[in-house]
C-alpha positions as CSV (number, residue, x, y, z in Angstrom):
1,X,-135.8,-86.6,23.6
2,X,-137.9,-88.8,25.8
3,X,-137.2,-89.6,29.5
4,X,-136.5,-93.1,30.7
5,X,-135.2,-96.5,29.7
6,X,-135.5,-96.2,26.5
7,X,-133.4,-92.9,26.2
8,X,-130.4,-94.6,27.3
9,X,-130.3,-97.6,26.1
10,X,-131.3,-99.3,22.6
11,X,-129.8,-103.1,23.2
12,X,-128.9,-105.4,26.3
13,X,-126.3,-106.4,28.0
14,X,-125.3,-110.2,27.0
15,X,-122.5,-110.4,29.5
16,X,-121.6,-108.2,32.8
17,X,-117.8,-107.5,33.5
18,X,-116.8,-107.7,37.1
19,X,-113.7,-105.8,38.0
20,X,-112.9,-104.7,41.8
21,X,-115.1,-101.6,41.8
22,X,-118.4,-101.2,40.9
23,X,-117.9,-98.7,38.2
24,X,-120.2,-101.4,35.4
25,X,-123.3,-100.3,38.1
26,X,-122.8,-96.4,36.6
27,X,-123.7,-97.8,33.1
28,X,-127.0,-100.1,32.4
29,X,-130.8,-98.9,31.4
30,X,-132.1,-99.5,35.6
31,X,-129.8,-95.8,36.2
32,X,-132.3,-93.6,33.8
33,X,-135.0,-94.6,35.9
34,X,-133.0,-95.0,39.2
35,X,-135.0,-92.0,40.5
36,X,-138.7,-92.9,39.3
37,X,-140.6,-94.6,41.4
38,X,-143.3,-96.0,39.1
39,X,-142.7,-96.8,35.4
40,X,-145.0,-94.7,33.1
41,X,-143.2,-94.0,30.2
42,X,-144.5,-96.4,27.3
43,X,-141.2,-97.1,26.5
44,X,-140.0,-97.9,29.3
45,X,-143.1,-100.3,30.5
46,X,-141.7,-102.1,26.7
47,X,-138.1,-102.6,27.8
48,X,-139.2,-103.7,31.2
49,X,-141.7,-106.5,29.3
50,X,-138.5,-107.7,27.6
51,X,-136.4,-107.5,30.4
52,X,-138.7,-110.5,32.3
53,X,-138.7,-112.1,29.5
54,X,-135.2,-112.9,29.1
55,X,-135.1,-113.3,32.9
56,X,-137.6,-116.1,32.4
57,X,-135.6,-117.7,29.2
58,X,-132.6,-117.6,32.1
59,X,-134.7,-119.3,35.0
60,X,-135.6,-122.2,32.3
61,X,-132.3,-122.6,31.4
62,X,-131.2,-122.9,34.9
63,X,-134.1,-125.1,35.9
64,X,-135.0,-122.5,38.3
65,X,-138.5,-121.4,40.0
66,X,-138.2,-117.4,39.3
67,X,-141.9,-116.2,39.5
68,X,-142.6,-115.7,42.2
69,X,-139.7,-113.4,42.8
70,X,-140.2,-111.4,39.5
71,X,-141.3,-107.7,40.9
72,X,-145.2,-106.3,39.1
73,X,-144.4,-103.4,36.3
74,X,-147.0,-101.8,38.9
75,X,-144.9,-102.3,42.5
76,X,-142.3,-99.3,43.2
77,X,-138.8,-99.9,41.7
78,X,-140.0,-102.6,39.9
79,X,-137.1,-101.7,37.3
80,X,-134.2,-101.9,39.9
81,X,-135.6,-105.1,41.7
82,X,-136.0,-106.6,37.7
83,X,-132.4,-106.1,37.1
84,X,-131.2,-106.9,40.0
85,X,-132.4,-110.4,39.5
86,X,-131.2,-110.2,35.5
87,X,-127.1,-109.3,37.0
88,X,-127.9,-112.7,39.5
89,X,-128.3,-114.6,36.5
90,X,-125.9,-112.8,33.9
91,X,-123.0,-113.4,36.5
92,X,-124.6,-117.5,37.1
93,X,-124.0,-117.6,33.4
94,X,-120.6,-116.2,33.5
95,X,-118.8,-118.4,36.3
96,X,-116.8,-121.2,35.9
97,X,-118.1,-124.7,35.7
98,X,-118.1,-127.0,39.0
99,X,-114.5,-128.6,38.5
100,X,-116.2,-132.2,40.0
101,X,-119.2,-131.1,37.5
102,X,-116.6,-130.8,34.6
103,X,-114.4,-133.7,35.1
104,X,-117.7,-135.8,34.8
105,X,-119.1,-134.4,31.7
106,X,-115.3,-135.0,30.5
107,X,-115.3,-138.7,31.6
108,X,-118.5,-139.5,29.7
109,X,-117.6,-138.0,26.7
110,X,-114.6,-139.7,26.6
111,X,-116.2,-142.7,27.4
112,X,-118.5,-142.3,24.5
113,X,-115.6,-141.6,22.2
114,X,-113.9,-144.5,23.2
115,X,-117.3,-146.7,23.0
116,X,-117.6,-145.4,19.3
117,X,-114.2,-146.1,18.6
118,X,-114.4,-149.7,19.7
119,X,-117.7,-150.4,17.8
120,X,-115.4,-149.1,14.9
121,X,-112.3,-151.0,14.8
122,X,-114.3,-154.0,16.2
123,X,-116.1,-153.8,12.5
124,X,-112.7,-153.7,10.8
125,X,-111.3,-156.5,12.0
126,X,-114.7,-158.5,11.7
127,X,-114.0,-157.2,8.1
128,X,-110.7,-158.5,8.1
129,X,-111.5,-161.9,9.8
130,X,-114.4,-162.7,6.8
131,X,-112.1,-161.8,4.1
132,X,-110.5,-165.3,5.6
133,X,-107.2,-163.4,6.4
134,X,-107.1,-163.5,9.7
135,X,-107.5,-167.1,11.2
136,X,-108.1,-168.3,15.1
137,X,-104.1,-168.6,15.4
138,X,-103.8,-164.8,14.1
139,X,-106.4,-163.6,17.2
140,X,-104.3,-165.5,19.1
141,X,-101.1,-164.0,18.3
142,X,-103.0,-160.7,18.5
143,X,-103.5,-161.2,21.5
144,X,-107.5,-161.6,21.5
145,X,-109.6,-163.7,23.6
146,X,-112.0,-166.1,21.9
147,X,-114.7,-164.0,23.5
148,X,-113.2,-160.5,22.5
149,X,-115.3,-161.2,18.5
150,X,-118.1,-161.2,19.8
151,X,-121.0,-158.3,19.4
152,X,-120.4,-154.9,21.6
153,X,-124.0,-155.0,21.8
154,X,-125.8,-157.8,23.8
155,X,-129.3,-159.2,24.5
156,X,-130.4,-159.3,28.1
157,X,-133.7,-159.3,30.2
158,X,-133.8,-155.2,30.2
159,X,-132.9,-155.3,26.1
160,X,-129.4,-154.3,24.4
161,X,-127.0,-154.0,26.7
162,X,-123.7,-153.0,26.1
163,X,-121.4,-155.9,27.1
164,X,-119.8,-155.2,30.6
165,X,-116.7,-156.1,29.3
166,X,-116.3,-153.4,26.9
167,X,-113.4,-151.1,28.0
168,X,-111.3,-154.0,28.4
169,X,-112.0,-155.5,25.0
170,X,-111.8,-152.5,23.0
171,X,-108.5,-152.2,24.2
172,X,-107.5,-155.3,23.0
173,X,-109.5,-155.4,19.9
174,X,-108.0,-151.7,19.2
175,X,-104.2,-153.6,19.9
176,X,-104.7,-156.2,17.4
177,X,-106.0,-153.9,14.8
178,X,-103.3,-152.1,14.8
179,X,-100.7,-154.6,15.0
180,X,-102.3,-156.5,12.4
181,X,-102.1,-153.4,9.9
182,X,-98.3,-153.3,10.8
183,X,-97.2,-156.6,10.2
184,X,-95.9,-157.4,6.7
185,X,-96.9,-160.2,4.4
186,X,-93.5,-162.2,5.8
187,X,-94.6,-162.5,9.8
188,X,-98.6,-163.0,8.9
189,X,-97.6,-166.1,6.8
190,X,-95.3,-167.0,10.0
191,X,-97.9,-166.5,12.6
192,X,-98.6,-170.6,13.2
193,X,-94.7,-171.2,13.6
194,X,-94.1,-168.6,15.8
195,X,-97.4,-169.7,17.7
196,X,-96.6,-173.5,17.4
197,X,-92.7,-172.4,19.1
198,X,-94.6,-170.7,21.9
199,X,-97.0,-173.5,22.7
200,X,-93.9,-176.0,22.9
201,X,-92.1,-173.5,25.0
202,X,-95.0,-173.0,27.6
203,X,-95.3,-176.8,27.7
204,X,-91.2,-177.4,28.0
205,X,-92.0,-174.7,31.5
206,X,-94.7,-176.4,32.6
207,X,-93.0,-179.8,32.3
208,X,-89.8,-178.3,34.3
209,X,-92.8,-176.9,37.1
210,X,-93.3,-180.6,37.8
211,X,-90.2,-182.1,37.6
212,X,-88.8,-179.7,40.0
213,X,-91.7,-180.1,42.0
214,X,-91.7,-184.0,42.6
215,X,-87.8,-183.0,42.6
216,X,-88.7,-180.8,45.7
217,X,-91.0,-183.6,47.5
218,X,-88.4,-186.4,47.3
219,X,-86.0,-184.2,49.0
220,X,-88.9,-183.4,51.6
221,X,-88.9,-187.4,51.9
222,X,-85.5,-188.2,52.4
């Protein structure tokens, strides 16, 4: 049986388990050359070749500058300084994710979800408002600003923008939709009562603002 890497070994490690001793150091392809200084054996000059390889396919997932630390198949212990530098990255592929990192990549995929959720239901209702069964009252009642219909996407010096509003508006636009697909036939046909009872109301408090206020300045007076 052949001497060497290849004698020990026929497939790599994907992943390295850390436990409180360094027992995982007794088992790996670096220990059947651990006393050679040079590698000579052809197949172990192979296994090195693939070793840098998948160190490099590491370093440009990382975005890291590894060359000029990578150890010559000719230098002494070029093996054991190889793998050292393979564990580094194994283990950098193996911690846990920055928490701050995380929360970010979290926030904008949630964002996203949300932006593609508004550009949804804001379609719907647009659907809904040119089948002529929701009218300016309706939006109203909804709750929807006059603004609220128009595009997600808008034109501006630097191109479509998404409008800076957008959060808000989907909020409301999502609301509305919702509501809207609730109501029965019965309080859509009484929308403009209800809406017509409200506007008298507000105008009833805003007439007994003034009274009480010129109520307030005559007492002032006398």
């Amino acid at each position: 049986m052949p001497s060497g890497i290849a004698s020990t070994t026929a497939a790599w490690p994907t992943r390295v388990d850390r436990g409180d001793d360094d027992s995982h150091r007794s088992a790996g392809p670096q220990q059947a050359v651990g006393e050679q200084h040079f590698l000579t054996h052809h197949a172990d000059i192979v296994f090195f070749n693939d070793l840098i390889n998948r160190i490099r396919a590491f370093a440009e997932r990382h975005k890291r500058d590894i060359e000029k630390y990578l150890p010559s198949i000719l230098e002494p212990q070029a093996w054991s300084k190889a793998y050292e530098i393979y564990e580094a990255f194994v283990e950098l592929d193996n911690a846990p994710p920055d928490p701050a990192v995380l929360a970010r990549v979290n926030n904008r995929a949630q964002a996203e979800e949300r932006w593609n959720r508004y550009l949804v239901n804001h379609a719907a209702f647009m659907a809904v408002i040119h089948r002529g069964d929701v009218s300016p009252t309706s939006c109203n009642y909804l709750g929807l600003f006059g603004e609220d219909l128009f595009e997600p996407m808008m034109q501006t010096d630097h191109g479509p923008q998404r409008r800076t509003d957008w959060y808000e508006v989907s909020e409301r636009v999502s609301y509305a939709l919702s509501k809207w697909g609730r109501m029965s036939a019965g309080e859509k046909a009484a929308i403009p009562q209800v809406m017509a009872a409200r506007r008298l109301e507000a105008a009833n408090r805003e007439l007994a603002a003034r009274l009480s206020a010129v109520e307030a300045r005559q007492g002032q007076a006398a």
